[in-house]
OpenMM code with the backbone's topology and positions (N, CA, C; nanometers):
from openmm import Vec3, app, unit

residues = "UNK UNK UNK UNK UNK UNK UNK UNK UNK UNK UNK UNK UNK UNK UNK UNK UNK UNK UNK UNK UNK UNK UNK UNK UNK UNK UNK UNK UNK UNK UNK UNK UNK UNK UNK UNK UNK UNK UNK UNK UNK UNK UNK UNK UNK UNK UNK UNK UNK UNK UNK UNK UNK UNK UNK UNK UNK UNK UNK UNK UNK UNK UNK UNK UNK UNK UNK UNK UNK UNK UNK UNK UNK UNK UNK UNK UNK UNK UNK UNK UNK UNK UNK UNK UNK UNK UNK UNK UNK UNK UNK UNK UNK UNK UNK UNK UNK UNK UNK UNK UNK UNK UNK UNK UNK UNK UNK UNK UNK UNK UNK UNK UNK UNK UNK UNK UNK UNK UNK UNK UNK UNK UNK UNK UNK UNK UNK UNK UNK UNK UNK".split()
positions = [
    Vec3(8.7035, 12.9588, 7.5445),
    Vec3(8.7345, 12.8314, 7.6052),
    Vec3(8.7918, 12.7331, 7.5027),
    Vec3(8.7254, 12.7504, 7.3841),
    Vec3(8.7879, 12.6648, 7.2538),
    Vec3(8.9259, 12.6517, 7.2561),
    Vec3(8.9807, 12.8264, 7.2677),
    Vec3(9.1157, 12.8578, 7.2404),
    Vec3(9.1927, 12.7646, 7.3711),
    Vec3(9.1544, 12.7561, 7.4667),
    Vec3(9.2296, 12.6842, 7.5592),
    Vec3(9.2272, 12.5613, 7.5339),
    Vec3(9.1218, 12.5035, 7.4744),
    Vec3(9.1064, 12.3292, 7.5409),
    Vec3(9.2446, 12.3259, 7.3555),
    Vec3(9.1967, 12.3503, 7.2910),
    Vec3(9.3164, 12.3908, 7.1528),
    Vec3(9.4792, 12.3732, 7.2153),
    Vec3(9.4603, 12.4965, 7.3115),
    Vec3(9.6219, 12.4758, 7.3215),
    Vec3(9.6855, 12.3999, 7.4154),
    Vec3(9.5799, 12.3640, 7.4849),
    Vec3(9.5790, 12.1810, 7.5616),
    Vec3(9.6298, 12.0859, 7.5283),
    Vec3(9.5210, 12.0502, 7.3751),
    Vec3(9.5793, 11.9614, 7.3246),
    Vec3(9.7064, 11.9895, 7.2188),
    Vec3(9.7767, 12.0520, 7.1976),
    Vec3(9.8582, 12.1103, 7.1333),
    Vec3(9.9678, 12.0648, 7.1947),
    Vec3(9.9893, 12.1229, 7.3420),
    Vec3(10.0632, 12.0720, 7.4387),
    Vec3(10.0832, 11.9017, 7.4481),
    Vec3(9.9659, 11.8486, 7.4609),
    Vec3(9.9331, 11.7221, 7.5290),
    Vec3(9.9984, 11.6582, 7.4082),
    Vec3(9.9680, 11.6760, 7.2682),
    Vec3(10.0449, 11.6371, 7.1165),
    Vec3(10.2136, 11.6155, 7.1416),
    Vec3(10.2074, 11.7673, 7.2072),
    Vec3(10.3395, 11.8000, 7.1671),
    Vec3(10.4617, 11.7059, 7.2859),
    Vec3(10.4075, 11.7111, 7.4265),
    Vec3(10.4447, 11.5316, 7.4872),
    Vec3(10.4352, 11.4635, 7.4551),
    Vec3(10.3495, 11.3841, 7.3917),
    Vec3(10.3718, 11.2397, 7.2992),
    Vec3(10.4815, 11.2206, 7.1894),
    Vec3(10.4781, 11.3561, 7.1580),
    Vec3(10.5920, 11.3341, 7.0362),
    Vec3(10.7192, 11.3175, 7.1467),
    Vec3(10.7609, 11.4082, 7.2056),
    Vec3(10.8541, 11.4225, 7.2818),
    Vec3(10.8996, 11.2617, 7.3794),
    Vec3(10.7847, 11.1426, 7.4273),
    Vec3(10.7847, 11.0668, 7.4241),
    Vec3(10.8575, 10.9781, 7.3139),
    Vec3(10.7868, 10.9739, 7.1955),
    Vec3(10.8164, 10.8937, 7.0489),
    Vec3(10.9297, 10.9053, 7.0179),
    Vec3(10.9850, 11.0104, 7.0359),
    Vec3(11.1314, 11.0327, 6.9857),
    Vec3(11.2301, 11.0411, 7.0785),
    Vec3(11.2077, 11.0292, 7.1962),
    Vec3(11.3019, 10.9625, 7.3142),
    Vec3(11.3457, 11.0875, 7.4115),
    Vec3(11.3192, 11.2074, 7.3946),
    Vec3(11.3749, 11.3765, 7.4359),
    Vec3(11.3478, 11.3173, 7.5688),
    Vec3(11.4198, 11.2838, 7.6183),
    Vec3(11.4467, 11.1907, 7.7848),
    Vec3(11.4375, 11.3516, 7.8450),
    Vec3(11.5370, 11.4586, 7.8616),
    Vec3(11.5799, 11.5784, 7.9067),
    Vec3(11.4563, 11.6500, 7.9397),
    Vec3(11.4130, 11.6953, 7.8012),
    Vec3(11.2452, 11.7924, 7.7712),
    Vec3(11.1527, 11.7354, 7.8590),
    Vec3(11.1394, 11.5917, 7.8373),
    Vec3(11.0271, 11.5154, 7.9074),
    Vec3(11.0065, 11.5081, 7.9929),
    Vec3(11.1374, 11.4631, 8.1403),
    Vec3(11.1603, 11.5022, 8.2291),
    Vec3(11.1589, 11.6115, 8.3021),
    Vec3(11.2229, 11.6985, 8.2868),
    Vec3(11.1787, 11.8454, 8.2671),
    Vec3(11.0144, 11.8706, 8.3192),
    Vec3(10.9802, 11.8612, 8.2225),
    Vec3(10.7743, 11.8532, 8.1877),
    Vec3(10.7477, 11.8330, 8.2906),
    Vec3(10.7524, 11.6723, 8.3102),
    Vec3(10.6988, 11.5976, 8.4064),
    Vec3(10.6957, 11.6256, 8.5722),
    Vec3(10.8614, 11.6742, 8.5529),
    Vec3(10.8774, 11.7596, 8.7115),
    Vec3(10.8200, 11.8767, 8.7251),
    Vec3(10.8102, 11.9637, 8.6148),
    Vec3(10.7709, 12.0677, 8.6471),
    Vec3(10.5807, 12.0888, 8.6452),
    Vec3(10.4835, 11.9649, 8.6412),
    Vec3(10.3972, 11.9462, 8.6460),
    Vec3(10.3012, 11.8222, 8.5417),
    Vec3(10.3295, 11.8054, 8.4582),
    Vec3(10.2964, 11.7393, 8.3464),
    Vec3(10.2681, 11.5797, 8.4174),
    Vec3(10.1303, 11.5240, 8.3988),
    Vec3(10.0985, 11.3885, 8.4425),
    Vec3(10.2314, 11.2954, 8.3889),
    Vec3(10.3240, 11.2417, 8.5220),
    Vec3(10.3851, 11.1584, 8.4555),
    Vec3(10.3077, 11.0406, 8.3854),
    Vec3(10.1414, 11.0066, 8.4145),
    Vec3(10.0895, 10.8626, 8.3401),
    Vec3(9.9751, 10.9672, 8.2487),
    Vec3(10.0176, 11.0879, 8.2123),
    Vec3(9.9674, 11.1176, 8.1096),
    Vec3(9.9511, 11.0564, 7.9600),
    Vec3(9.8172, 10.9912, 7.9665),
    Vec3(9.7382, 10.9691, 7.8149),
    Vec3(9.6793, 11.0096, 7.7008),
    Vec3(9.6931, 10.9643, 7.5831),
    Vec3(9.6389, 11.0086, 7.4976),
    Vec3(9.4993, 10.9513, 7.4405),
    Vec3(9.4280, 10.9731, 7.3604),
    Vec3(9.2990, 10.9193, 7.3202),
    Vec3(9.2728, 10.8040, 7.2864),
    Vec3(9.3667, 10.6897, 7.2797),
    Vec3(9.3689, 10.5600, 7.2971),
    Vec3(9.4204, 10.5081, 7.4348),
    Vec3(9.4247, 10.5547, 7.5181),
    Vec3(9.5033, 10.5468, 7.6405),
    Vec3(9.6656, 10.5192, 7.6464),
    Vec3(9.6932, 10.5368, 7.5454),
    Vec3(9.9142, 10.5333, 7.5559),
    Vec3(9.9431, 10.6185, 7.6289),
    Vec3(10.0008, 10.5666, 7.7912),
    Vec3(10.0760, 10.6760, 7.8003),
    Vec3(10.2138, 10.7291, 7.7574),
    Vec3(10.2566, 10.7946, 7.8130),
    Vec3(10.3691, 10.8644, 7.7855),
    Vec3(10.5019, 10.7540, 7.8158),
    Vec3(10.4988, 10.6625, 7.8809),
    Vec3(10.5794, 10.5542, 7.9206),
    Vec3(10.5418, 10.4800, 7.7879),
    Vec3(10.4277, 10.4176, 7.7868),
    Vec3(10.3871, 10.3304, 7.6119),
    Vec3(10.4385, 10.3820, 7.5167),
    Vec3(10.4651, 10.4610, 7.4970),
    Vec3(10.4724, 10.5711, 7.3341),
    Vec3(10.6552, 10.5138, 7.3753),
    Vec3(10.7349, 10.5822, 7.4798),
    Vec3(10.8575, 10.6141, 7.5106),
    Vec3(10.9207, 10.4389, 7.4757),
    Vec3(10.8478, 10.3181, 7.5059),
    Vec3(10.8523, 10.1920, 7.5204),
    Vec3(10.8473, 10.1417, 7.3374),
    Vec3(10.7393, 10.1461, 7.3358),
    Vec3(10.7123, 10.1224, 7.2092),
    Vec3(10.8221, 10.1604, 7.0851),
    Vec3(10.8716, 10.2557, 7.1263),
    Vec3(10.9728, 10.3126, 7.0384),
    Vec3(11.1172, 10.2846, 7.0600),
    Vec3(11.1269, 10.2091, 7.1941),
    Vec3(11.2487, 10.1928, 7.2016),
    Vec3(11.3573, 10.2790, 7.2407),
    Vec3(11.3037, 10.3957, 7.3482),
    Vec3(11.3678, 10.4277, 7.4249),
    Vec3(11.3936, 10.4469, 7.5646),
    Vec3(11.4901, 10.3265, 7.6013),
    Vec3(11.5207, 10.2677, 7.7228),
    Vec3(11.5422, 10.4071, 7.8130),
    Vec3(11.6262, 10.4901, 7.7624),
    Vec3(11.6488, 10.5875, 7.8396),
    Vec3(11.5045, 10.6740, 7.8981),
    Vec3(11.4486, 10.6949, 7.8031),
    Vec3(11.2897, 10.7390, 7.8512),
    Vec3(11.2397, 10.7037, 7.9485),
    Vec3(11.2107, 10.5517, 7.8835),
    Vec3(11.1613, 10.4562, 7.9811),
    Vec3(11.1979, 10.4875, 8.1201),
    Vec3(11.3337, 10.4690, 8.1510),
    Vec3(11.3752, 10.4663, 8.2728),
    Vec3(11.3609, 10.6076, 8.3795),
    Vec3(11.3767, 10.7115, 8.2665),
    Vec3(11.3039, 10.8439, 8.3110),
    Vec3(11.2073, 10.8702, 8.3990),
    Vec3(11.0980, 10.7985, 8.3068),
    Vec3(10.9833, 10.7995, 8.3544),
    Vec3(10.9273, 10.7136, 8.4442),
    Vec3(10.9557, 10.5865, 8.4905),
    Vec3(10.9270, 10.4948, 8.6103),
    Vec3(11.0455, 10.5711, 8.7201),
    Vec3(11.1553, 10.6497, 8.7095),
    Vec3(11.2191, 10.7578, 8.8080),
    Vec3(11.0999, 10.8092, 8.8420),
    Vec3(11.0241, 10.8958, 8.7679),
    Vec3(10.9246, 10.9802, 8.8172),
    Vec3(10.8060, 10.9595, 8.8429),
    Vec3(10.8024, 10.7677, 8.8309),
    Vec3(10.6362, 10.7570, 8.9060),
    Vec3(10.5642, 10.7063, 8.8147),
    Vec3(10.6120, 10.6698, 8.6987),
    Vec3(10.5295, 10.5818, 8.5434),
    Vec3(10.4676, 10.4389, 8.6024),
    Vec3(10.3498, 10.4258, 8.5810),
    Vec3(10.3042, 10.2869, 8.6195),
    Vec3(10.3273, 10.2095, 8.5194),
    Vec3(10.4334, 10.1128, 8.5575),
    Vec3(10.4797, 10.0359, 8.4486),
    Vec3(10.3900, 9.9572, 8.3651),
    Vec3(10.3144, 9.9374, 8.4270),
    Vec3(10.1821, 9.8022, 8.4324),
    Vec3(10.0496, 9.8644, 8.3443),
    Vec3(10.0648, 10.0209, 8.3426),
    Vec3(9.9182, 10.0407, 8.2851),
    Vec3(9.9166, 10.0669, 8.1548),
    Vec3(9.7577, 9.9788, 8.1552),
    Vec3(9.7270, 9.9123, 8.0393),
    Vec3(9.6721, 10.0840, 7.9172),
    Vec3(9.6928, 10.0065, 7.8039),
    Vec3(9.6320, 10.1748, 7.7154),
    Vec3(9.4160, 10.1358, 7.6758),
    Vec3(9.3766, 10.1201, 7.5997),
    Vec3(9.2152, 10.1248, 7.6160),
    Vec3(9.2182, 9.9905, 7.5446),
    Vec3(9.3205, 9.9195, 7.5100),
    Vec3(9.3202, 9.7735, 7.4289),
    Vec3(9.3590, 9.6925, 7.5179),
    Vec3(9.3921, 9.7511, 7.6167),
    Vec3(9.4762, 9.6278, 7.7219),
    Vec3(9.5822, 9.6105, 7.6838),
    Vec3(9.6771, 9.6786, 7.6625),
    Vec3(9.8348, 9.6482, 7.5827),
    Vec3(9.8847, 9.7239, 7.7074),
    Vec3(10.0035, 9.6767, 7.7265),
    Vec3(10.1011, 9.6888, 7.8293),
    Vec3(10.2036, 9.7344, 7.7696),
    Vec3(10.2503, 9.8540, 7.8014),
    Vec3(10.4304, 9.8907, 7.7683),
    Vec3(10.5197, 9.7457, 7.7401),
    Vec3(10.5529, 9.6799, 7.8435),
    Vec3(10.6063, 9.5344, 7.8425),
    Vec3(10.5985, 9.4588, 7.7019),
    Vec3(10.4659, 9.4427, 7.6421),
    Vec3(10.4343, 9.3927, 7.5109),
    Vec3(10.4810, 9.4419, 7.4557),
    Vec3(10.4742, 9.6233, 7.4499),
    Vec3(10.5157, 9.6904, 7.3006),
    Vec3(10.6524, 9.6389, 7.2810),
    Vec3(10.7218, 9.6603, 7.3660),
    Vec3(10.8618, 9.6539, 7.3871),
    Vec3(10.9075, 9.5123, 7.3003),
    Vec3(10.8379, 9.3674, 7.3544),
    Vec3(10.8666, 9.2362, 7.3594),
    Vec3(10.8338, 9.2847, 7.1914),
    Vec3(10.7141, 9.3362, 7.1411),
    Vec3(10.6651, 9.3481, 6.9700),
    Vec3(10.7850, 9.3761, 6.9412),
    Vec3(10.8455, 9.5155, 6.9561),
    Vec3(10.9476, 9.5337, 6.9397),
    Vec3(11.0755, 9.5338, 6.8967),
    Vec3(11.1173, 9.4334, 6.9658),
    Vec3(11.2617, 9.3361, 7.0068),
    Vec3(11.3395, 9.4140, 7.1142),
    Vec3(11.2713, 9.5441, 7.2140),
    Vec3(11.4117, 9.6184, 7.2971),
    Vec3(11.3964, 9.5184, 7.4559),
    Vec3(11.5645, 9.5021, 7.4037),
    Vec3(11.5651, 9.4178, 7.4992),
    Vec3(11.6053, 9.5377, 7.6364),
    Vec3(11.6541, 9.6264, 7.5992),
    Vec3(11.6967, 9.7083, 7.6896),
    Vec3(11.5898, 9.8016, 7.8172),
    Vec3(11.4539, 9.8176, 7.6989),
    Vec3(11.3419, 9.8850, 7.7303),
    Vec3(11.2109, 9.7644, 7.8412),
    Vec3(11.2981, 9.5687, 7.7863),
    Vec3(11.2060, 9.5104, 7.8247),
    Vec3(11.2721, 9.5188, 8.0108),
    Vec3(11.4072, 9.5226, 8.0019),
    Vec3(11.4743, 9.4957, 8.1220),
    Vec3(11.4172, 9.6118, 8.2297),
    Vec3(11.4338, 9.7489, 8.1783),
    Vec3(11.3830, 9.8095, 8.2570),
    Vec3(11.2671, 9.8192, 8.2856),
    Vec3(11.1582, 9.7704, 8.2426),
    Vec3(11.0309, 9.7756, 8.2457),
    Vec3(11.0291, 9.6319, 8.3617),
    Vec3(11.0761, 9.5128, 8.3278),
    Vec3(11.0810, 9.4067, 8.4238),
    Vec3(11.1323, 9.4470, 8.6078),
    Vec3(11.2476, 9.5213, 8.5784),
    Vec3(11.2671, 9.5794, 8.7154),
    Vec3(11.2305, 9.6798, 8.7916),
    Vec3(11.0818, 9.7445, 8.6925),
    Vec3(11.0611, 9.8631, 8.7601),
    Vec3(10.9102, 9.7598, 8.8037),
    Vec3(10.9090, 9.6151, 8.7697),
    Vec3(10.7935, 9.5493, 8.8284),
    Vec3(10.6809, 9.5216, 8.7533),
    Vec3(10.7094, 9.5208, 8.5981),
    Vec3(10.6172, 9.5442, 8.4993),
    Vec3(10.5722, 9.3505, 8.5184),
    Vec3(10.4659, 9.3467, 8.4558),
    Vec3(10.3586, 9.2091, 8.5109),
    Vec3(10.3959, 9.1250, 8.3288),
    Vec3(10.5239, 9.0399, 8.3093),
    Vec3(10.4922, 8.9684, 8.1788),
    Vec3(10.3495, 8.8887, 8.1697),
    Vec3(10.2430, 8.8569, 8.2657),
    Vec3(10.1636, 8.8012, 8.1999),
    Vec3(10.0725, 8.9001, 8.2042),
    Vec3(10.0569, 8.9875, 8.1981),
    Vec3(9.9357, 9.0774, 8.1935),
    Vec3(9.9114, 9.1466, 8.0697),
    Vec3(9.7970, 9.1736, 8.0347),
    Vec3(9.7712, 9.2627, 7.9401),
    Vec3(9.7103, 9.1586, 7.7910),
    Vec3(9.6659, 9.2104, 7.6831),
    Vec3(9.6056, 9.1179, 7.5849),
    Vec3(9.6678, 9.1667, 7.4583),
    Vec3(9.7929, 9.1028, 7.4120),
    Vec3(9.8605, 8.9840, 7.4254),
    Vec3(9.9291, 9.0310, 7.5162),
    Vec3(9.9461, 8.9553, 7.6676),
    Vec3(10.0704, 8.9602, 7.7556),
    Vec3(10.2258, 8.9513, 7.6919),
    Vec3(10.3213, 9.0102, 7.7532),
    Vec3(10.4558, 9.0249, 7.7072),
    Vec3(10.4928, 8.8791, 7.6719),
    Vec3(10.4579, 8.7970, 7.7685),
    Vec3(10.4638, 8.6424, 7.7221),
    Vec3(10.4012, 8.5899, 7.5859),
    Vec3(10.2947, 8.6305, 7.5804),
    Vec3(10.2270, 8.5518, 7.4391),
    Vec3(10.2789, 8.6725, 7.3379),
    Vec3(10.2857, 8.7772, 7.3425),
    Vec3(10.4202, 8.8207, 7.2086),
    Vec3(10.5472, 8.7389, 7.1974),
    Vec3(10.6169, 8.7376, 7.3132),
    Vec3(10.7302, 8.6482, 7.3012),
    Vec3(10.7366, 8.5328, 7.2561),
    Vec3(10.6430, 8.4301, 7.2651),
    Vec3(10.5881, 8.3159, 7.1774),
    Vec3(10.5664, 8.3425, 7.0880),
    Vec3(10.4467, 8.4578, 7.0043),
    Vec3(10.4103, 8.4785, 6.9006),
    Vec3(10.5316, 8.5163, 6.8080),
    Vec3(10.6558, 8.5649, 6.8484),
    Vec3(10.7517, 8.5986, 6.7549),
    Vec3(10.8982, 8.5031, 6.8001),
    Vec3(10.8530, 8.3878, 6.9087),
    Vec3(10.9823, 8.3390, 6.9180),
    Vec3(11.0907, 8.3629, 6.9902),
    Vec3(11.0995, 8.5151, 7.0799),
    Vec3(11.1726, 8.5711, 7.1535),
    Vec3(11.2067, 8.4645, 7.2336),
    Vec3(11.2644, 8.3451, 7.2127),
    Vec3(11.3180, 8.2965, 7.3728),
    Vec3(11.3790, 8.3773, 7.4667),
    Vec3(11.4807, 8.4383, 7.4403),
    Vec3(11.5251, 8.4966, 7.5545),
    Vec3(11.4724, 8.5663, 7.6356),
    Vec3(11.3491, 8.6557, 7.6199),
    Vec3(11.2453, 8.7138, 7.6675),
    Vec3(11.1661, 8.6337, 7.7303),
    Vec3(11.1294, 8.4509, 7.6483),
    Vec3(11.0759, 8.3775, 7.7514),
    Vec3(11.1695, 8.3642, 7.8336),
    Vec3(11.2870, 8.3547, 7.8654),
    Vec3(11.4082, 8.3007, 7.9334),
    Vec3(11.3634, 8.4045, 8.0848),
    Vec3(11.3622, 8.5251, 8.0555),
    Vec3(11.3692, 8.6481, 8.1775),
    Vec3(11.2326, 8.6196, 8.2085),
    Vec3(11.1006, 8.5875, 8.1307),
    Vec3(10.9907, 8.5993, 8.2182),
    Vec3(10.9687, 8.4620, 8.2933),
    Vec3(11.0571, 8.3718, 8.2633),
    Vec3(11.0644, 8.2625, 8.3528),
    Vec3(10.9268, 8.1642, 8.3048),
    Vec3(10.9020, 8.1961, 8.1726),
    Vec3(10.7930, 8.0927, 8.0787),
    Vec3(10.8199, 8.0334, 7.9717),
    Vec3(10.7467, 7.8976, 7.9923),
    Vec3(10.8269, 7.7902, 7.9295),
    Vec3(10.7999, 7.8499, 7.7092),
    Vec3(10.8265, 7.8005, 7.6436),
    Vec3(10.8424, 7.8968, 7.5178),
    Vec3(10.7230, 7.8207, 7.4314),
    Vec3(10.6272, 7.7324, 7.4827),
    Vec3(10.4836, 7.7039, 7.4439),
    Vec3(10.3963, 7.6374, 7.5302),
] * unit.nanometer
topology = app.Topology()
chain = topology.addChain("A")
for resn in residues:
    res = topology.addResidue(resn, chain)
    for name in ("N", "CA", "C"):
        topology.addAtom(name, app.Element.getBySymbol(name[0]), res)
């Protein structure tokens, strides 16, 4: 049983990376062919967070195609939306905004990053004033 739960997580590793580094194609792929599209890892990132965080829009958009809850939080309360706003992708914040992602949610909400680093224009799209 060792040997399985092993090559579980091996697998489960080996999506996150595939996330991190943007393999939009592979990932997709996965995901259709069974793979939790809001599959998490041991801090709760999913596979949308990791894809966000890193700044790939194309991912991103992949994965809310296939059912990514834009909105969910990882075990800190961080929101994809934030990573993104930490960030600076403006490309990753847009699609995350139109797939319905919540700027005030999460601890720091996409809003209080955007303050915390000044992003007006990011306050500009979440429609909050910039203090």
């Amino acid at each position: 049983m060792e040997e399985i739960d092993s090559e579980l997580v091996d697998f489960a590793t080996r999506m996150f990376a595939l996330a991190r580094a943007g393999e939009t194609e592979r990932l997709s792929a996965y995901v259709r062919a069974g793979v939790p599209v809001n599959l998490s890892n041991d801090a709760g990132d999913t596979l949308l967070m990791l894809a966000a965080y890193h700044g790939h829009a194309e991912t991103v958009q992949a994965l809310i195609d296939l059912g990514a809850d834009p909105d969910r939080p990882n075990d800190r309360g961080q929101r994809p939306l934030a990573g993104a706003v930490f960030k600076k992708e403006p490309e990753v914040v847009k699609a995350l905004l139109a797939a319905g992602a919540d700027p005030q949610a999460g601890h720091p909400s996409a809003v209080d990053a955007a303050r915390m680093f000044g992003q007006t224009e990011f306050l500009a799209w979440f429609d909050a004033p910039a203090d």
